[in-house]
Kinemage of the C-alpha trace (Angstrom):
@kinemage 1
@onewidth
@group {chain A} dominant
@subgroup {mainchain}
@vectorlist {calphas} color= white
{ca unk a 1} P 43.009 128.555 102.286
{ca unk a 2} L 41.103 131.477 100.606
{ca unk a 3} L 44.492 133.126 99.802
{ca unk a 4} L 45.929 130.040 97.960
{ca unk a 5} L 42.469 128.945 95.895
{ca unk a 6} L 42.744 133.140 94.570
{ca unk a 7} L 46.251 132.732 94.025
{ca unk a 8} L 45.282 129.375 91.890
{ca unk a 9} L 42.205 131.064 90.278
{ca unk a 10} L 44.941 133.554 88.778
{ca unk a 11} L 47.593 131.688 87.666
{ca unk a 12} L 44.375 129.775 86.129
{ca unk a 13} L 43.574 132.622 84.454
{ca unk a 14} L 47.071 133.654 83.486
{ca unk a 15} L 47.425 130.312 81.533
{ca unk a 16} L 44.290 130.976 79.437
{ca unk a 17} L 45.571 134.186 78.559
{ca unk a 18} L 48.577 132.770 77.337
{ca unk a 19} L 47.005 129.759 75.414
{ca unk a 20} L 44.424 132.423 74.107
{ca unk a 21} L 46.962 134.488 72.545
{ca unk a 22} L 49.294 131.610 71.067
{ca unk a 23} L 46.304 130.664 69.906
{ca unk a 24} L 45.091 133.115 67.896
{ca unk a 25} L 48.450 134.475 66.628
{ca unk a 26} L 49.196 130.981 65.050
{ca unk a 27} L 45.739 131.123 63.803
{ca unk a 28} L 47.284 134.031 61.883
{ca unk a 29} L 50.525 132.769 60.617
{ca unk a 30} L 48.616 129.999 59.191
{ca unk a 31} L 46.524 132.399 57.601
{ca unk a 32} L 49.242 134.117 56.383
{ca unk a 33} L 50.892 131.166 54.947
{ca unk a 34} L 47.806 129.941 53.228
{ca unk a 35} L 46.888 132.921 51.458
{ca unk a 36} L 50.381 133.578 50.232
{ca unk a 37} L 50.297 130.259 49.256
{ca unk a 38} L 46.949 130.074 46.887
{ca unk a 39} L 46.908 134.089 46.085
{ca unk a 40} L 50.876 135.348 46.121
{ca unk a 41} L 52.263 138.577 47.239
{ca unk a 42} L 49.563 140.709 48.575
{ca unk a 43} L 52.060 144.090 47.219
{ca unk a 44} L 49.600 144.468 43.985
{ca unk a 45} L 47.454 146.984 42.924
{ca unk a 46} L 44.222 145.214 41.486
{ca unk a 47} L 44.435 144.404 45.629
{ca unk a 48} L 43.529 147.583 46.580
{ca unk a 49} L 39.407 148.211 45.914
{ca unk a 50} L 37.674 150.371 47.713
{ca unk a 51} L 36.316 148.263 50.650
{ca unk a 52} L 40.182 146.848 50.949
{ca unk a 53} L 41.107 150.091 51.412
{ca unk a 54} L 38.609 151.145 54.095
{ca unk a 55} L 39.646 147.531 55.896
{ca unk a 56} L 42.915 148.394 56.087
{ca unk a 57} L 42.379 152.161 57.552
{ca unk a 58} L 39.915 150.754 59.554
{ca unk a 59} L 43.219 147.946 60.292
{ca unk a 60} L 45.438 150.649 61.282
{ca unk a 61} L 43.843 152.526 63.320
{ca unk a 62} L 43.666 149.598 65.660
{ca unk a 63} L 46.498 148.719 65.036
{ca unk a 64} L 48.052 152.635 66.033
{ca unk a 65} L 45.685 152.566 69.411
{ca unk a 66} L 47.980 149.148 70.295
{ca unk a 67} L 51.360 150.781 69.358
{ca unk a 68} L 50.460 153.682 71.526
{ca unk a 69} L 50.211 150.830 74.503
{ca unk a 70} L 53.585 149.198 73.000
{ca unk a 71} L 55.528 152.416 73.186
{ca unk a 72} L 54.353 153.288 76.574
{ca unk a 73} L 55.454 149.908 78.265
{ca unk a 74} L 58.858 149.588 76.436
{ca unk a 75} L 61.598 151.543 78.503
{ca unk a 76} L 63.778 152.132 75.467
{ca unk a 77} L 62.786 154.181 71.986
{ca unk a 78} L 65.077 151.494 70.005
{ca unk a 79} L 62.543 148.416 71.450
{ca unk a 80} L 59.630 150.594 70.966
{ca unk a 81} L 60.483 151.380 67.356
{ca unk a 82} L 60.735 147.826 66.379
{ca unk a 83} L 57.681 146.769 68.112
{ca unk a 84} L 55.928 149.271 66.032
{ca unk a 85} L 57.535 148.278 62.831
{ca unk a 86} L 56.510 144.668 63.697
{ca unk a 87} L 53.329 145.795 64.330
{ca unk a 88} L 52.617 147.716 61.210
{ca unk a 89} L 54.405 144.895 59.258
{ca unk a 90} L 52.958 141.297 60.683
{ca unk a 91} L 49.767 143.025 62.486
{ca unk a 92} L 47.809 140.498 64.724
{ca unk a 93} L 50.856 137.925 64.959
{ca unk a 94} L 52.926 140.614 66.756
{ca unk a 95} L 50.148 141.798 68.839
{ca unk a 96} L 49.675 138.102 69.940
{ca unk a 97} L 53.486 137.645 70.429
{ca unk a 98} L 54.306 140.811 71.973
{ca unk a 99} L 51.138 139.815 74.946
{ca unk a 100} L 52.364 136.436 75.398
{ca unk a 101} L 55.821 137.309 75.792
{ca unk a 102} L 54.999 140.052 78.289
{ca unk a 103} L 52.783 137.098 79.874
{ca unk a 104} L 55.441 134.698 80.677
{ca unk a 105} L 57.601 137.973 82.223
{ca unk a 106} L 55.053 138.262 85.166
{ca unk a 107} L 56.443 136.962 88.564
{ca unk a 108} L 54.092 134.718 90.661
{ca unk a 109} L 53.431 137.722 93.032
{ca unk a 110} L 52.104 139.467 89.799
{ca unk a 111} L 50.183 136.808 88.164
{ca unk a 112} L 47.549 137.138 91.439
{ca unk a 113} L 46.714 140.262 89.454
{ca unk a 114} L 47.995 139.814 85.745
{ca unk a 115} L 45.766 142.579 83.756
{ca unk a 116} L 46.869 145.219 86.376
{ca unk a 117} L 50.336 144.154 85.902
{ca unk a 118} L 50.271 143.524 82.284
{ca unk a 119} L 48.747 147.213 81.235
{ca unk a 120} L 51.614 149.107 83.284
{ca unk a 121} L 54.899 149.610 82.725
{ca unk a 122} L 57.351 149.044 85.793
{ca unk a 123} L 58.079 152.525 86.710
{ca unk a 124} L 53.954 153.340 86.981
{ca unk a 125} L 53.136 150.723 89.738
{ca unk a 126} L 55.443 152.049 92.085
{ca unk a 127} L 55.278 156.269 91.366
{ca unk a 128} L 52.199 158.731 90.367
{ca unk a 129} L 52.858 161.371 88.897
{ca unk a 130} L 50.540 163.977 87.916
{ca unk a 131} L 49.653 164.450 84.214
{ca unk a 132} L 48.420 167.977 82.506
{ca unk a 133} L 45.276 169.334 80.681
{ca unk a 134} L 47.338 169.518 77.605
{ca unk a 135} L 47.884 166.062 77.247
{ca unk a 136} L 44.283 165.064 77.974
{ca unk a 137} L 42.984 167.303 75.745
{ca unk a 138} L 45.488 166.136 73.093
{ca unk a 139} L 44.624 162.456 73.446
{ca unk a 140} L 41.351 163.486 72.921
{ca unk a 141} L 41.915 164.847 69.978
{ca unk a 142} L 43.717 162.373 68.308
{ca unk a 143} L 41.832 159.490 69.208
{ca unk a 144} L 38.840 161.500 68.154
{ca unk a 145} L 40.281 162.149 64.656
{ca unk a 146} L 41.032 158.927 64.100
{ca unk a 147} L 37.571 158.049 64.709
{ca unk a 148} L 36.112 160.882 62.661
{ca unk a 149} L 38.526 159.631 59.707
{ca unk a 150} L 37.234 156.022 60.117
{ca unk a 151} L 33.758 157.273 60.165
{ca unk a 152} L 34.199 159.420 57.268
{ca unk a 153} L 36.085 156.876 55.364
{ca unk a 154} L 33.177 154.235 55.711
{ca unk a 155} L 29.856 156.596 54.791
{ca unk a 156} L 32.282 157.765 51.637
{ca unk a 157} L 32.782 153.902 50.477
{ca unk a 158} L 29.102 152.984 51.457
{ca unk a 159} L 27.819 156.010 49.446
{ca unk a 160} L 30.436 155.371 45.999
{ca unk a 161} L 30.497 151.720 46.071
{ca unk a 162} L 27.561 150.355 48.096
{ca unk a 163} L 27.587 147.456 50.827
{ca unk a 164} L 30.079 145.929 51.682
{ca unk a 165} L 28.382 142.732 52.136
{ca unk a 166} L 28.911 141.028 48.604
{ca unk a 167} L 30.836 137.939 47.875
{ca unk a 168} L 31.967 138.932 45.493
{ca unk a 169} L 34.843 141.844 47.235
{ca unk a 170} L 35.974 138.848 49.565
{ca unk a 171} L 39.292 138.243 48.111
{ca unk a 172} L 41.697 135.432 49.528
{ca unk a 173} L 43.875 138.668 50.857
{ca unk a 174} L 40.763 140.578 52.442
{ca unk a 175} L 39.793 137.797 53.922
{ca unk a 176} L 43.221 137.252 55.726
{ca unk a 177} L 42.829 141.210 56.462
{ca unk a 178} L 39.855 141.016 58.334
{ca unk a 179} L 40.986 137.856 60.198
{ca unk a 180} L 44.077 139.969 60.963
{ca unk a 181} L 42.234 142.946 61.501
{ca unk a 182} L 39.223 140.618 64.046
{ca unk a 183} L 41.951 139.144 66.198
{ca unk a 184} L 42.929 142.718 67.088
{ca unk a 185} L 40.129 143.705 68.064
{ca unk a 186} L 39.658 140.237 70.182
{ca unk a 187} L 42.714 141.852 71.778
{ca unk a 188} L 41.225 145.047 72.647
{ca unk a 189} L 38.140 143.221 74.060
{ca unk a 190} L 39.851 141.821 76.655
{ca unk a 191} L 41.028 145.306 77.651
{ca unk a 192} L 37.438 146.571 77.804
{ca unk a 193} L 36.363 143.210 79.212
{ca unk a 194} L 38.429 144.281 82.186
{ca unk a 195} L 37.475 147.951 81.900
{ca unk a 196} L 33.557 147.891 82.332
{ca unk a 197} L 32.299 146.903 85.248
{ca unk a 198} L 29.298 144.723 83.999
{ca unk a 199} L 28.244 141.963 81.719
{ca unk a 200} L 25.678 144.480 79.912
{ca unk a 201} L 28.202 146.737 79.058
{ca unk a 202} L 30.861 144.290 78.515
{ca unk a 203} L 28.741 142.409 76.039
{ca unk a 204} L 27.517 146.303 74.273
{ca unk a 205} L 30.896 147.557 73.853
{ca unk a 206} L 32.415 144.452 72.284
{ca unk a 207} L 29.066 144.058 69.834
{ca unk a 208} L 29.478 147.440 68.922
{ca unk a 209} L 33.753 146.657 68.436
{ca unk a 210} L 33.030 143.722 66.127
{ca unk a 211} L 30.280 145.994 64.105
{ca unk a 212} L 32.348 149.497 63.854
{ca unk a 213} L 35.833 148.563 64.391
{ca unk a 214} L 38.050 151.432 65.040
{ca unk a 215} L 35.355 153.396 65.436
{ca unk a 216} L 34.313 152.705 67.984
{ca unk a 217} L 37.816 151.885 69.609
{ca unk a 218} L 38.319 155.511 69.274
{ca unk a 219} L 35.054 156.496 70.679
{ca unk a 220} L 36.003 154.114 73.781
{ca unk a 221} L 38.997 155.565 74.077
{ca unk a 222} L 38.161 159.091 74.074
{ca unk a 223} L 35.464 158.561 76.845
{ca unk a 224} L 37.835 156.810 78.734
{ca unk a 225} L 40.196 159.968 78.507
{ca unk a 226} L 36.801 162.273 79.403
{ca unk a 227} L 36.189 159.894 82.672
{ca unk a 228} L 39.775 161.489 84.176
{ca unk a 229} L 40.141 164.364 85.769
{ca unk a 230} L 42.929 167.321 83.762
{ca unk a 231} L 45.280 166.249 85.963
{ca unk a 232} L 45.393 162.053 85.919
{ca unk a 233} L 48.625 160.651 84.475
{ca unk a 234} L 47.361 159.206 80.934
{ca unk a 235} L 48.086 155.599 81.637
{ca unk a 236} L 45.265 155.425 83.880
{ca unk a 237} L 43.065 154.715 81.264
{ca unk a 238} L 44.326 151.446 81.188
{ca unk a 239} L 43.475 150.587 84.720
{ca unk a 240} L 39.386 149.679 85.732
{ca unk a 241} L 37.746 151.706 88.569
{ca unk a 242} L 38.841 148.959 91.508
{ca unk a 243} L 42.539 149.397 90.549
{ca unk a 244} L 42.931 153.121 90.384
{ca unk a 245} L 40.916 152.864 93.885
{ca unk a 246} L 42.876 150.194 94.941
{ca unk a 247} L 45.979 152.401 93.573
{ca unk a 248} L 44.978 155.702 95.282
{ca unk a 249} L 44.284 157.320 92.019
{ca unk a 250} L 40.507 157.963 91.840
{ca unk a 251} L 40.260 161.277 91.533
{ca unk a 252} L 37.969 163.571 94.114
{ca unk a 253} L 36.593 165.640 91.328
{ca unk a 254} L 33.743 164.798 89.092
{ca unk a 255} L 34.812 163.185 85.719
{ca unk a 256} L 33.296 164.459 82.537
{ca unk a 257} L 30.745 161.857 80.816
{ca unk a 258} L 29.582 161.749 77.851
């Protein structure tokens, strides 16, 4: 009885992921279609003032720390390269479609657990393999960069061309770019949703997403990467504490916080 309310409970859950998502990506073709509809091609230089600029870096990066996920589940570089290109393109929309699609490819034996089986690829549920120092220290890097560029790119725009909060700078096109850029970062919530183990944190981190953006999806990233030992495969900072232990793949050693 237990077994089959879970297994309900899931596929209950399963189905709101998949309306969420449809949801908000046709939330952003009609955005889309509206704005090129009242305000034309957004290709146009008068487009790009400073605080459009700093959106769409801030966009970006987002939108990189998602292709990074994108390339890592696709088992072939040709469907990985268009994903990305679709990505960089369309933003949000793919993000949405590219979810829902890998959604609706979960068996029923998989939708009992669907973030577990959504965030790895096939090949990573059934081997471990061990990762390397280098590659840990590398992710760190980047993903720290990439926040330090963010970071830098908002106290430079803030200190030549003052707040951001004006009227005036919202433009039919920024607008769309921050709905674009805000359903993204919906996107990553969930992931961190699933990642911390309570509400407190939950509700911090995802506060601190909509207020900072990619910088702070950097930031979470990186102390993600700091929490696994020199030797845990990368993709484990996908997974929350209760699957890697669930997995076999906490680690004996003591993580580095920070």
């Amino acid at each position: 009885m237990s077994s089959c309310i879970s297994a309900t409970m899931a596929n209950s859950s399963v189905m709101v992921l998949k309306a969420a998502f449809v949801a908000l990506g046709s939330v952003m073709v009609a955005t889309l279609i509206y704005t090129l509809a009242i305000d034309g091609l957004p290709f146009r230089k008068d487009l790009l003032t400073p605080w459009m600029t700093a959106t769409l870096v801030d966009f970006y990066i987002n939108i990189f720390v998602l292709a990074v996920w994108v390339i890592y589940k696709e088992s072939s570089w040709l469907a990985s390269i268009i994903w990305v290109i679709l990505l960089v393109c369309l933003g949000s929309i793919t993000t949405c479609a590219y979810i829902t699609i890998q959604l609706f490819k979960l068996s029923a034996e998989e939708s009992s657990d669907p973030m577990y089986h959504l965030l790895l690829r096939d090949q990573d549920k059934k081997d471990a393999y061990s990762g390397s120092a280098i590659q840990l220290i590398s992710a760190k890097v980047i993903f720290g960069c990439l926040g330090c560029l963010m970071l830098g790119t908002l106290v430079y725009t803030i200190i030549t061309h003052g707040s951001p909060f004006n009227k005036e700078l919202l433009t039919p096109w920024l607008v769309a770019t921050l709905i674009d850029f805000y359903i993204n970062v919906a996107v990553l919530s969930v992931w961190v949703g699933y990642k911390e183990p309570s509400w407190l944190t939950r509700v911090i981190w995802i506060v601190l997403l909509i207020c900072f953006g990619s910088i702070v999806t950097c930031g979470y990233v990186v102390r993600q990467f700091c929490l696994l030992s020199p030797y845990d495969p990368l993709y484990l900072v996908l997974l929350n504490n209760h699957h890697r232990a669930e997995s076999r793949y906490e680690t004996t050693t003591t993580p580095t916080v920070w």
